[in-house]
BALOBA-1460 file (C-alpha; in Angstrom, 3 decimals):
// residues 269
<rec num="1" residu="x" x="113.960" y="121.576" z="21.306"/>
<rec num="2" residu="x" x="112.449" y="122.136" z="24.637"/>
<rec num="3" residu="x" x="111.692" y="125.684" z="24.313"/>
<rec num="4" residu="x" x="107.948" y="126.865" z="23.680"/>
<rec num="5" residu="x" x="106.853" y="128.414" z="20.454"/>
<rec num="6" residu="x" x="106.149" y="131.412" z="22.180"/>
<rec num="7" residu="x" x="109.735" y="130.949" z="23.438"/>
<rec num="8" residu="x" x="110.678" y="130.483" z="20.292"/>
<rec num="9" residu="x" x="108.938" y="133.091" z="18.318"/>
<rec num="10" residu="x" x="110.940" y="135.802" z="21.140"/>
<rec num="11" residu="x" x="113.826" y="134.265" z="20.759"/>
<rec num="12" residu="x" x="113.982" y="134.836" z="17.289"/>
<rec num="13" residu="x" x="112.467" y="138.462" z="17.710"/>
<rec num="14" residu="x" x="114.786" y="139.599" z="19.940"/>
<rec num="15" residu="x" x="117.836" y="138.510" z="18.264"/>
<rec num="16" residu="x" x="118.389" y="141.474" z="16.857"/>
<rec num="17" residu="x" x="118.810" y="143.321" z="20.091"/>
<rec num="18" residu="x" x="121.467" y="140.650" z="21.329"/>
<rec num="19" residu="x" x="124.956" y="141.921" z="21.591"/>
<rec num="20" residu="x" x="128.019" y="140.414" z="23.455"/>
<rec num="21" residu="x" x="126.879" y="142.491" z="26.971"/>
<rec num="22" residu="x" x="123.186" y="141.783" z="26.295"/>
<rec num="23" residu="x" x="122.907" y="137.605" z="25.816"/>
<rec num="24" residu="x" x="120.517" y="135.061" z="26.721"/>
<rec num="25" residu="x" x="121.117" y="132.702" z="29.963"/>
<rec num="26" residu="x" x="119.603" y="130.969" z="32.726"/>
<rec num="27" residu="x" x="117.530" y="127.949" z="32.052"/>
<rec num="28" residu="x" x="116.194" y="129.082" z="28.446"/>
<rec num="29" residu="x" x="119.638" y="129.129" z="26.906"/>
<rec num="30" residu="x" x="120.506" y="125.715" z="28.957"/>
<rec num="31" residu="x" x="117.482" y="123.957" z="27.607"/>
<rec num="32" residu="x" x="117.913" y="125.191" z="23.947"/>
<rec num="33" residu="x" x="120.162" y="122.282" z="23.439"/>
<rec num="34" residu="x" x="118.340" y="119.965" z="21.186"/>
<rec num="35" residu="x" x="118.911" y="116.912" z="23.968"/>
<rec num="36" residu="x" x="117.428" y="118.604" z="26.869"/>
<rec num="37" residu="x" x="115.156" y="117.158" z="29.267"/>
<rec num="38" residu="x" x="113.243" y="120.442" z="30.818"/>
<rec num="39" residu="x" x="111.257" y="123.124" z="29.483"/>
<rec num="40" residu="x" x="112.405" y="126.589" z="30.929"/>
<rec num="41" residu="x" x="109.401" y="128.843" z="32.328"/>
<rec num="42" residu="x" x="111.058" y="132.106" z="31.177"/>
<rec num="43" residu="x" x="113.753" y="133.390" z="29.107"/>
<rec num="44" residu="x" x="116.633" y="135.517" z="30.427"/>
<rec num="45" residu="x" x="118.687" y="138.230" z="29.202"/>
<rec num="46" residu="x" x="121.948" y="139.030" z="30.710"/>
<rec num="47" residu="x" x="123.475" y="142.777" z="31.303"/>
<rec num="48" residu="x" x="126.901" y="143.284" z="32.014"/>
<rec num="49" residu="x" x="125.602" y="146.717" z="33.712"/>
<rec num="50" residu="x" x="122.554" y="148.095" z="35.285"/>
<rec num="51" residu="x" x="122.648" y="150.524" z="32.529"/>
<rec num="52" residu="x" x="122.515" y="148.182" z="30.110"/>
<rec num="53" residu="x" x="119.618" y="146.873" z="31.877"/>
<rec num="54" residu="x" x="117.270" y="149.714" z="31.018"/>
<rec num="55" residu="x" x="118.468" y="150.271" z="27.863"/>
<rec num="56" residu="x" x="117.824" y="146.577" z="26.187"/>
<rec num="57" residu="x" x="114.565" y="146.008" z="27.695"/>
<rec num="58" residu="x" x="113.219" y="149.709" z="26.495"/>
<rec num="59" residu="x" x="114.933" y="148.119" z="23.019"/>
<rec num="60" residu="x" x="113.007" y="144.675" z="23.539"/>
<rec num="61" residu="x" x="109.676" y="146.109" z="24.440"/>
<rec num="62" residu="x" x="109.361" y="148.703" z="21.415"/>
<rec num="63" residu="x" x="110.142" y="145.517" z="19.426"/>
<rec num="64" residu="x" x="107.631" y="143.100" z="20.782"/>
<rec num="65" residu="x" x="104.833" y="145.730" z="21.228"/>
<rec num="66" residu="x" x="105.479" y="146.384" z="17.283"/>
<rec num="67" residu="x" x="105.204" y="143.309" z="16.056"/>
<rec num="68" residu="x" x="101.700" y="142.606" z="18.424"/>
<rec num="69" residu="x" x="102.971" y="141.612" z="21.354"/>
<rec num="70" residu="x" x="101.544" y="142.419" z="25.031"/>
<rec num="71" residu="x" x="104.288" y="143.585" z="27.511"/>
<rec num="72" residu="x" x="102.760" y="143.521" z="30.864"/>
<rec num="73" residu="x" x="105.552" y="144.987" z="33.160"/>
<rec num="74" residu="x" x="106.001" y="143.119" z="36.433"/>
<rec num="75" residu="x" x="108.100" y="144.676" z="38.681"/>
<rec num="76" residu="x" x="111.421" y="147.470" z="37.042"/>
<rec num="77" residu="x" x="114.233" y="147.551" z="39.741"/>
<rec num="78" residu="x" x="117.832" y="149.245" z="38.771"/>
<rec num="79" residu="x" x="119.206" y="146.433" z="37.181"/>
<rec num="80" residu="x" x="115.999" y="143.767" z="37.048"/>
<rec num="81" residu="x" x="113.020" y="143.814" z="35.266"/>
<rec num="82" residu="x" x="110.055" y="141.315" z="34.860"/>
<rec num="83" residu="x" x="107.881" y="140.790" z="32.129"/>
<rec num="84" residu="x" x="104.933" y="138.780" z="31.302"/>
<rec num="85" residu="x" x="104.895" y="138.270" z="27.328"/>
<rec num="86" residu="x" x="101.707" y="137.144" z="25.408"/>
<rec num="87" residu="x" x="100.586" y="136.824" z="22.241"/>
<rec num="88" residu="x" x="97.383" y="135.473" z="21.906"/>
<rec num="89" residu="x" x="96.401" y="132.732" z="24.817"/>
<rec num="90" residu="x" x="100.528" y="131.832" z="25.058"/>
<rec num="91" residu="x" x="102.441" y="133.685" z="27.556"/>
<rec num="92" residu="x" x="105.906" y="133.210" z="28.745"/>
<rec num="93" residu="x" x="107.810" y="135.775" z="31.473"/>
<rec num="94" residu="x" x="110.920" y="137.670" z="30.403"/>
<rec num="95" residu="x" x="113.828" y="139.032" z="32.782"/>
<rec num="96" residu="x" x="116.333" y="141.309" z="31.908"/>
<rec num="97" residu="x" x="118.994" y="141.481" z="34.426"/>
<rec num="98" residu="x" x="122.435" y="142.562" z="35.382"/>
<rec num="99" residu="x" x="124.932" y="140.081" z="35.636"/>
<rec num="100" residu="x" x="128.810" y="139.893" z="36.844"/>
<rec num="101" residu="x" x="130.737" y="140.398" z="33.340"/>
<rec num="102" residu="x" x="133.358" y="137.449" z="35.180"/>
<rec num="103" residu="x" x="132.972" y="134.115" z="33.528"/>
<rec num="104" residu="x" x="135.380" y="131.471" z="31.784"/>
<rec num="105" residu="x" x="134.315" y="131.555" z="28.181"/>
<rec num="106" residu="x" x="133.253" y="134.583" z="25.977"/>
<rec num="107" residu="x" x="129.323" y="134.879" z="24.733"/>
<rec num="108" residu="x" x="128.717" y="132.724" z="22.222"/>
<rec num="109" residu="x" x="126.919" y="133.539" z="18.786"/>
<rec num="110" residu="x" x="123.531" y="131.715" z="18.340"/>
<rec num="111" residu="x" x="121.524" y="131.268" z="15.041"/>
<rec num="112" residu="x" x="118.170" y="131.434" z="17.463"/>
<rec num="113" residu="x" x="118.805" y="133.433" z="20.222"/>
<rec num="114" residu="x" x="121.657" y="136.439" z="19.165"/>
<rec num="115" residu="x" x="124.027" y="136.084" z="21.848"/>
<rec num="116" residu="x" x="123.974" y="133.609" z="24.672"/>
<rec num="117" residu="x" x="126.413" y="132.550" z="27.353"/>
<rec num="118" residu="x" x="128.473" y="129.402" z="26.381"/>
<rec num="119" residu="x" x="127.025" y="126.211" z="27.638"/>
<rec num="120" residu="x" x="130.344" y="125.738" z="31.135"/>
<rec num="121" residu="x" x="129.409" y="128.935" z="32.463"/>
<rec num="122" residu="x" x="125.635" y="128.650" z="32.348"/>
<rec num="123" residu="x" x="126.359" y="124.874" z="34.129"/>
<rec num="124" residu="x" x="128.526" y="126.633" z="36.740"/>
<rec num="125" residu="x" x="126.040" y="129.980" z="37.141"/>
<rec num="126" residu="x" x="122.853" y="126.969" z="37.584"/>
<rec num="127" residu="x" x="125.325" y="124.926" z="40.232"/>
<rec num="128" residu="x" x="125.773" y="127.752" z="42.428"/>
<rec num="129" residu="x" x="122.310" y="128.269" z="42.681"/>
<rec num="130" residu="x" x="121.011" y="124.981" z="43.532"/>
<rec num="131" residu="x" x="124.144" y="125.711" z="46.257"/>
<rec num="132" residu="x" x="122.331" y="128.796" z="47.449"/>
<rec num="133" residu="x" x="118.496" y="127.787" z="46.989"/>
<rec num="134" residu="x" x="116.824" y="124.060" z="47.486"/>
<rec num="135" residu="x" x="114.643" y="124.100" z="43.711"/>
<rec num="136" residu="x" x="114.110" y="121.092" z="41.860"/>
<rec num="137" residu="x" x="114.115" y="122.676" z="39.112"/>
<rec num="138" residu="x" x="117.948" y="123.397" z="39.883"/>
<rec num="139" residu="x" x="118.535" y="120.062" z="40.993"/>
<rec num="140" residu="x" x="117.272" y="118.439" z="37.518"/>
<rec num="141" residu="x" x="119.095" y="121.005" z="35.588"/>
<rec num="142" residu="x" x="122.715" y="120.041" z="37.681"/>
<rec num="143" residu="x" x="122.172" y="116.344" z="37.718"/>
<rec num="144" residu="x" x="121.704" y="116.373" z="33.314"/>
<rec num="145" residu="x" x="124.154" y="119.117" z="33.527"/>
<rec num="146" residu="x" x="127.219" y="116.777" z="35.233"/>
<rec num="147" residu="x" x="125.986" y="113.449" z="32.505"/>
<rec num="148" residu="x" x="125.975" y="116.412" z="29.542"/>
<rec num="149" residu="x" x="128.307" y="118.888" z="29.879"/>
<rec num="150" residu="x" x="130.960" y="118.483" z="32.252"/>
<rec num="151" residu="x" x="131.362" y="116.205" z="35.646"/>
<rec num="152" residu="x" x="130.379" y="117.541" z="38.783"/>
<rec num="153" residu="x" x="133.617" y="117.662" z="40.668"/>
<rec num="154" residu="x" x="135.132" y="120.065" z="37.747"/>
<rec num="155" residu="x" x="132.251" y="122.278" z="38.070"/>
<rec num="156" residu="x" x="132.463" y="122.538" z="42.189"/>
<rec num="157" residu="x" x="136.050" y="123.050" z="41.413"/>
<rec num="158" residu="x" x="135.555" y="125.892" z="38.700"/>
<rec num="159" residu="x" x="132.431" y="127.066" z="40.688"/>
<rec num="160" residu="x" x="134.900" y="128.078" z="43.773"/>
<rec num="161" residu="x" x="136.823" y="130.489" z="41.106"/>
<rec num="162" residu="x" x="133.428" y="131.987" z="40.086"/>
<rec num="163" residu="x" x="132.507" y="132.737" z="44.060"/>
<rec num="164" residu="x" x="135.710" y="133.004" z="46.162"/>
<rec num="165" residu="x" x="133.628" y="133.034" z="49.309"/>
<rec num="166" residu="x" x="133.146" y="129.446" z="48.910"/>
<rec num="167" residu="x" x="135.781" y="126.840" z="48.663"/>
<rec num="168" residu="x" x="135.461" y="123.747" z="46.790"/>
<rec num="169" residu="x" x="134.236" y="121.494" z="50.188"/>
<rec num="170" residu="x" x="131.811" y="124.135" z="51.218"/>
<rec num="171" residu="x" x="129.886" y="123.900" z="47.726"/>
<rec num="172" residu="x" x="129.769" y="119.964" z="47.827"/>
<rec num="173" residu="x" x="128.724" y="120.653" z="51.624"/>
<rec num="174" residu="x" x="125.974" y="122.811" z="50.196"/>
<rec num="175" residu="x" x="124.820" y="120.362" z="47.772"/>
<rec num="176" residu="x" x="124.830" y="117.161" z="49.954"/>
<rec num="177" residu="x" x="121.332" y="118.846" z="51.192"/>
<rec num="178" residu="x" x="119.751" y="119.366" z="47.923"/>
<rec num="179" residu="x" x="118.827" y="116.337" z="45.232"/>
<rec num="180" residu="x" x="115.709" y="114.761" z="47.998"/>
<rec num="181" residu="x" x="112.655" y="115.666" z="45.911"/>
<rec num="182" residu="x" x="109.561" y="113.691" z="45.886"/>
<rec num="183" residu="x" x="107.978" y="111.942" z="42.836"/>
<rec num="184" residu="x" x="105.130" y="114.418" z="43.228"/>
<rec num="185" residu="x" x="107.304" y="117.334" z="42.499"/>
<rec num="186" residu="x" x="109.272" y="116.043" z="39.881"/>
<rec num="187" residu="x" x="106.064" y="115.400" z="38.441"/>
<rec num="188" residu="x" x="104.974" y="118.758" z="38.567"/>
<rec num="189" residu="x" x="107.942" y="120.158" z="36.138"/>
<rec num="190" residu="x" x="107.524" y="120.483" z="32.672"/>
<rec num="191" residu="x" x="109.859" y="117.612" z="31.280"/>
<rec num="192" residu="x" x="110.445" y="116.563" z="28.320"/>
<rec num="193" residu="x" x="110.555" y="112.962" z="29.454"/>
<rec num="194" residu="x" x="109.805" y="111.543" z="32.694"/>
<rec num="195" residu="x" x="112.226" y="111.450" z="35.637"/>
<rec num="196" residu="x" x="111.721" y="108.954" z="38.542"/>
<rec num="197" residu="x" x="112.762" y="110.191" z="41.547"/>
<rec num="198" residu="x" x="114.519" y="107.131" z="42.973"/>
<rec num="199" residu="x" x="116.542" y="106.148" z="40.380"/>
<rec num="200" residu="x" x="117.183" y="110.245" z="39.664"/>
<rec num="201" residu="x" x="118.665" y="110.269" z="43.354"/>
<rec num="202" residu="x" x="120.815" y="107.345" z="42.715"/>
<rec num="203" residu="x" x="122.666" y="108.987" z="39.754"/>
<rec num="204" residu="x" x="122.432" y="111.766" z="41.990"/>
<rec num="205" residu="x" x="124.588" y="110.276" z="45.060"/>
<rec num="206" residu="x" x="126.791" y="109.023" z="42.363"/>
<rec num="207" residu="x" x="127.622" y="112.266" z="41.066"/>
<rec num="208" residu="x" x="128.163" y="113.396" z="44.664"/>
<rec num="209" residu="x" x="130.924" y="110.553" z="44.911"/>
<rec num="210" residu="x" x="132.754" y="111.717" z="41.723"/>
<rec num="211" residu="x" x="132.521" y="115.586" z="43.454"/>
<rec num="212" residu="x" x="134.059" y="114.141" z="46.896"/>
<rec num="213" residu="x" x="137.183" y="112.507" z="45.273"/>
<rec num="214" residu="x" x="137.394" y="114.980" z="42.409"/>
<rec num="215" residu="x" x="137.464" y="117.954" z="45.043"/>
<rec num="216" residu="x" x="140.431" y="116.102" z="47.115"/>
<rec num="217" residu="x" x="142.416" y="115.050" z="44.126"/>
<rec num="218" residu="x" x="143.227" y="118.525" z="42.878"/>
<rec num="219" residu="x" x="146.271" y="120.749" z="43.942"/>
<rec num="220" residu="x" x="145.417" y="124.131" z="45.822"/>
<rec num="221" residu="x" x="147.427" y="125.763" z="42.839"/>
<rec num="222" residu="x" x="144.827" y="125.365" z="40.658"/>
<rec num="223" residu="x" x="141.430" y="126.563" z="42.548"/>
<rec num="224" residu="x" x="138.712" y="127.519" z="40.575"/>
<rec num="225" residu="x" x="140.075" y="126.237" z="37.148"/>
<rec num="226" residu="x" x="138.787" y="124.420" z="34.267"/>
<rec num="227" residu="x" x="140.588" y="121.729" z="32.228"/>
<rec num="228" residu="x" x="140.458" y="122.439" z="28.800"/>
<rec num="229" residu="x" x="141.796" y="119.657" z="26.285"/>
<rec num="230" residu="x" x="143.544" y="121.793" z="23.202"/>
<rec num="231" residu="x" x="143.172" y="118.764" z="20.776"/>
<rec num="232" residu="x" x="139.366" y="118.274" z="21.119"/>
<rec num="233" residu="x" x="138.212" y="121.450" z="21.981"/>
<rec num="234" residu="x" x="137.025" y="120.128" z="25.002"/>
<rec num="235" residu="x" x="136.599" y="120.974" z="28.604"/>
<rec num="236" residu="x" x="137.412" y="118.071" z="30.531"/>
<rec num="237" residu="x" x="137.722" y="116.348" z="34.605"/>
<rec num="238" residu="x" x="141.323" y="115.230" z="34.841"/>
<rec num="239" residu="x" x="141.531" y="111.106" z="35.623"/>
<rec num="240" residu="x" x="143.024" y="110.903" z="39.154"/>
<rec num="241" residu="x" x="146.902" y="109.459" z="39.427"/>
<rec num="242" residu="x" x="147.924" y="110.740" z="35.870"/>
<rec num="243" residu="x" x="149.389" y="114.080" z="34.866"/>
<rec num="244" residu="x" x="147.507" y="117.025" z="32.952"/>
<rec num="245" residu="x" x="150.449" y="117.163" z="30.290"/>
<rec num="246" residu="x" x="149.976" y="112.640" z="30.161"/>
<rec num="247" residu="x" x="145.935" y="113.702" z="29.835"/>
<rec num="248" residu="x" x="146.388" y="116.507" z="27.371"/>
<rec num="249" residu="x" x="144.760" y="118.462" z="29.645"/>
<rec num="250" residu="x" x="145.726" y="122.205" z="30.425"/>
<rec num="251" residu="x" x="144.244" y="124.445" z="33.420"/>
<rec num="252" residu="x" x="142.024" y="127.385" z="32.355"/>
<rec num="253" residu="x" x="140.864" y="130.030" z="34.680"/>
<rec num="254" residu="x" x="137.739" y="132.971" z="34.379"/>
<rec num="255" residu="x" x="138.413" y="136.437" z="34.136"/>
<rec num="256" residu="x" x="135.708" y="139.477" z="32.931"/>
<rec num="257" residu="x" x="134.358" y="138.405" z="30.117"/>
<rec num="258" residu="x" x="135.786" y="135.214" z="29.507"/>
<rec num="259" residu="x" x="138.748" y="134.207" z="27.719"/>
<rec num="260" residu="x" x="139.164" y="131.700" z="24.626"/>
<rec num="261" residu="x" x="141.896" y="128.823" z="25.487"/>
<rec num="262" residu="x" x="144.595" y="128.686" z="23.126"/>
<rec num="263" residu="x" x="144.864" y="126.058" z="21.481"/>
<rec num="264" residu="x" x="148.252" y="125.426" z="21.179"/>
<rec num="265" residu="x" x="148.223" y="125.950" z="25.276"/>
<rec num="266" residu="x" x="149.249" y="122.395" z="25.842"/>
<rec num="267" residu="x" x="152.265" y="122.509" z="24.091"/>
<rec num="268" residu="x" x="153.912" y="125.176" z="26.026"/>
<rec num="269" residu="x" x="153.261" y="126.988" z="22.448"/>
């Protein structure tokens, strides 16, 4: 599991304090998954209110500092705090952080971490970063993200229902300027295997494709949707030139704080 012991060890801690508006995401809960390829530098707790904010990371540090942790305080905004937590010579930083309660699927319950946000969203929350910001970290994290979890054309599409100010085009517009890292800083993440750059950027162009004609392929009716398959549980990128009802397939949109599909959805049930 690429997570740290440290990373672990919090995790685990903290769990207790987790709660369906107070759930792990970013990178720690992506790379949880026991197939992951990168080691997250910090671990991040979601807040469905600035509120909620303060209140779970007074909560978190009266928990770590008990059981002999040091909390060294970074930087407390309304809504945002940063901390360095060490035990020992390990360290790892922690943010706690409001987040918009909007996503496709509810929090999901996790034996290691509490609460943590279900594995489409947090692959649609880390495209529209690497949109907004040119990391490598980002681009790594998208690339596995469209061979593990869903294509990259679905996400764009979904994506553009997360952030209306962006249309499908505009995201893939966006991206076309990321995914040119060199070897060198590639070689400076913390991987769990090694990633060559060249052959990373040729999966990379190829995914880029799939995004073009997925993008172009899909009605305007059904902007910013996912395709959820009823029968495997499933979200799914329709095959161009056949129906959703031929493919199984049924459209599901986000709303504040998620919805579950129903399964019998596909069936007009």
């Amino acid at each position: 599991m690429p997570l740290t012991g440290l990373q672990e060890e919090v995790l685990k801690l903290l769990s207790e304090n987790r709660a369906p508006d107070s759930y792990l995401a970013g990178g720690g809960a992506l790379h949880a998954a026991p197939n992951s390829s990168r080691y997250s530098q910090d671990l991040d707790f979601f807040h469905d209110s600035e509120h909620r904010v303060a209140e779970a990371f007074a909560a978190d540090r009266s928990l770590l500092e008990a059981h002999g942790y040091r909390v060294e305080v970074e930087y407390a905004l309304p809504g945002n705090v940063r901390a360095m937590v060490s035990h020992g010579d390990d360290r790892t930083r922690v943010d706690w952080a409001h987040d918009s309660a909007w996503r496709f699927m509810p929090v999901v319950r996790d034996e290691t971490g509490g609460y943590r946000l279900h594995e489409v969203d947090l692959a649609i929350n880390k495209l529209l970063a690497l949109a907004g910001r040119d990391e490598v970290r980002d681009y790594v994290d998208v690339l596995e993200n469209h061979e593990r979890i869903l294509p990259l054309g679905a996400q764009i599409w979904a994506a553009a229902g997360k952030d209306p100010g962006l249309s499908p085009h505009a995201i893939l517009e966006l991206l076309k300027r990321r995914g040119r890292p060199r070897q060198s800083e590639l070689d400076r993440l913390h991987l769990a295997r090694p990633l060559d750059a060249e052959r990373a950027k040729d999966r990379w162009l190829r995914a880029l494709e799939h995004g073009e004609r997925f993008v172009s392929s899909r009605p305007a009716g059904e902007l910013g949707c996912l395709y959820f398959h009823p029968e495997t549980g499933a979200f799914r990128a329709p095959e161009e030139g056949h129906s959703l009802e031929d493919q199984g397939l049924v459209p599901h949109f986000g709303r504040p704080g998620g919805v579950i599909p129903l399964v019998g959805e596909a069936d007009g049930e």
